[in-house]
C-alpha positions in Angstrom: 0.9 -40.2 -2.5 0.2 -42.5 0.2 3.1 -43.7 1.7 3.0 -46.8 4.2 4.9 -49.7 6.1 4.5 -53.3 5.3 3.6 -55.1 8.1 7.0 -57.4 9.0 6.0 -61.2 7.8 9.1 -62.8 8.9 10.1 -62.0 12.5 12.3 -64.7 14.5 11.6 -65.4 17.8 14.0 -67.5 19.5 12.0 -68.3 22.5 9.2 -69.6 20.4 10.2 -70.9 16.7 12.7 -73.7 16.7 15.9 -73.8 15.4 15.0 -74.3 12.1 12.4 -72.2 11.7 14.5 -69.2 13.4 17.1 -69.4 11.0 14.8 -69.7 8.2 13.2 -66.5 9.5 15.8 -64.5 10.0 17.3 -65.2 6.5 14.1 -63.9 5.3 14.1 -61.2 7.6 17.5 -59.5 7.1 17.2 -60.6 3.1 13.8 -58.9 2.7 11.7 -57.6 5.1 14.7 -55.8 6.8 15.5 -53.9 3.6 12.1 -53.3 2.2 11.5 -51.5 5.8 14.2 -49.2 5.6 13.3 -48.5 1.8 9.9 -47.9 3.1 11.2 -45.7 6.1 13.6 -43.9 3.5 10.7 -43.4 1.2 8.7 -42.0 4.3 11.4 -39.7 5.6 12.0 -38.3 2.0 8.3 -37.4 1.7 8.4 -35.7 5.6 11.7 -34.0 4.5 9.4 -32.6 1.2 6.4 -31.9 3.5 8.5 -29.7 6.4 10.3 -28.1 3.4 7.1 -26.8 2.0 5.7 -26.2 5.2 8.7 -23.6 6.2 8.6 -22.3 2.6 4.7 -21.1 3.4 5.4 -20.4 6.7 8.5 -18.3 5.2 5.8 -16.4 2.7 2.9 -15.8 5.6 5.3 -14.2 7.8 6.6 -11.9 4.8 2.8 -11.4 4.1 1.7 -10.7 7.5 5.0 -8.0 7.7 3.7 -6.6 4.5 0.1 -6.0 6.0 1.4 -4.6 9.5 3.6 -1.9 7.4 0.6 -1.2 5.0 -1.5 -0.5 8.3 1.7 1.4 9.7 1.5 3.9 7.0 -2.0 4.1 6.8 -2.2 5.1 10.2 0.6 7.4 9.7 -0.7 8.7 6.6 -4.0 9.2 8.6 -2.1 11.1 11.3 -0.4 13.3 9.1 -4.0 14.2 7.3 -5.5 15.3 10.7 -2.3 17.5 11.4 -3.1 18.7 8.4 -6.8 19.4 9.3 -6.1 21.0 11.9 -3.8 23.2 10.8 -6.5 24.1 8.1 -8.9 24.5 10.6 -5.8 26.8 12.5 -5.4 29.0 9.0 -9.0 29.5 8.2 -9.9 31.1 12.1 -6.8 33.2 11.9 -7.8 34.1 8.4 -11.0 34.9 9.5 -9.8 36.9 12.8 -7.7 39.4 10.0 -10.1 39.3 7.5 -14.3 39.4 8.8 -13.6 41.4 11.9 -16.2 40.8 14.7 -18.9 43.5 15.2 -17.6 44.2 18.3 -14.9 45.5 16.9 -16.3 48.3 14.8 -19.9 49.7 15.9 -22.5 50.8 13.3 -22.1 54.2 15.1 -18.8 54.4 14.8 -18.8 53.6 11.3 -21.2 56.2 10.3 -18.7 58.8 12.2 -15.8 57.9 9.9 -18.1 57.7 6.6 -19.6 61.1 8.0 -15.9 62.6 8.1 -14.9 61.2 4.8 -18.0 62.3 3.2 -17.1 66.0 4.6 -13.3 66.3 3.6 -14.4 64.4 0.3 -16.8 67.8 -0.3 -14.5 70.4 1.2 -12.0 68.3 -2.0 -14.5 68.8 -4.5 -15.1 72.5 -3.3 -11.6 73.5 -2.8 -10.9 72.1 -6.5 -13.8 73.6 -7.8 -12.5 77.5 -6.8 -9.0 76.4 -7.9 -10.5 75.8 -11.3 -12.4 78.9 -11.1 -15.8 77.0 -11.8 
């Protein structure tokens, strides 16, 4: 709604309008076009009273809004912290893992190997043959 002013019709001038005329005027003046301006200004202040209202009112909900996002984007990043802690620790588990379980070849030579199977095959025999005259086979 378009509010406006009317433009004042009846303004007395003293200086210029003669007695008659002045008085004339300013009846008119303070009968009508004094109180249809107020009116008119009361009208118009209403309306600004309505507008800033709803202005603070979506001003109010933008701010809530833009507190909502920056606390989504908080614990998002958080979240995302807490899954790269995670990673890493993952990451931490699986080489220690690997260190217990899949030793290096370093650590045990094929020669070395063949020694110990060597030594188990022999007492593994010397078992079996020991057994075998305890049986009487």
């Amino acid at each position: 709604m378009a509010i406006h002013i009317d433009n004042i019709q009846n303004i007395p001038n003293p200086n210029t309008q003669s007695p008659t005329v002045f008085n004339s005027k300013t009846t008119a003046f303070l009968n009508n076009d004094l109180p249809t301006f107020i009116s008119q200004a009361n009208t118009l202040s209403d309306d600004l009273i309505d507008k800033w209202s709803n202005v603070n009112y979506w001003t109010g909900l933008a701010e809530g809004y833009k507190n909502s996002a920056l606390s989504y984007r908080n614990d998002a990043s958080n979240s995302k912290n807490l899954a790269y802690g995670y990673k890493v620790s993952a990451e931490s588990a699986a080489n220690r893992a690997e260190a217990v379980v899949i030793p290096d070849e370093a650590t045990y030579s094929l020669d070395d190997l063949e020694v110990a199977l060597n030594g188990l095959l022999t007492q593994t025999v010397a078992q079996q043959a020991q057994i075998s005259i305890i049986i009487g086979e």
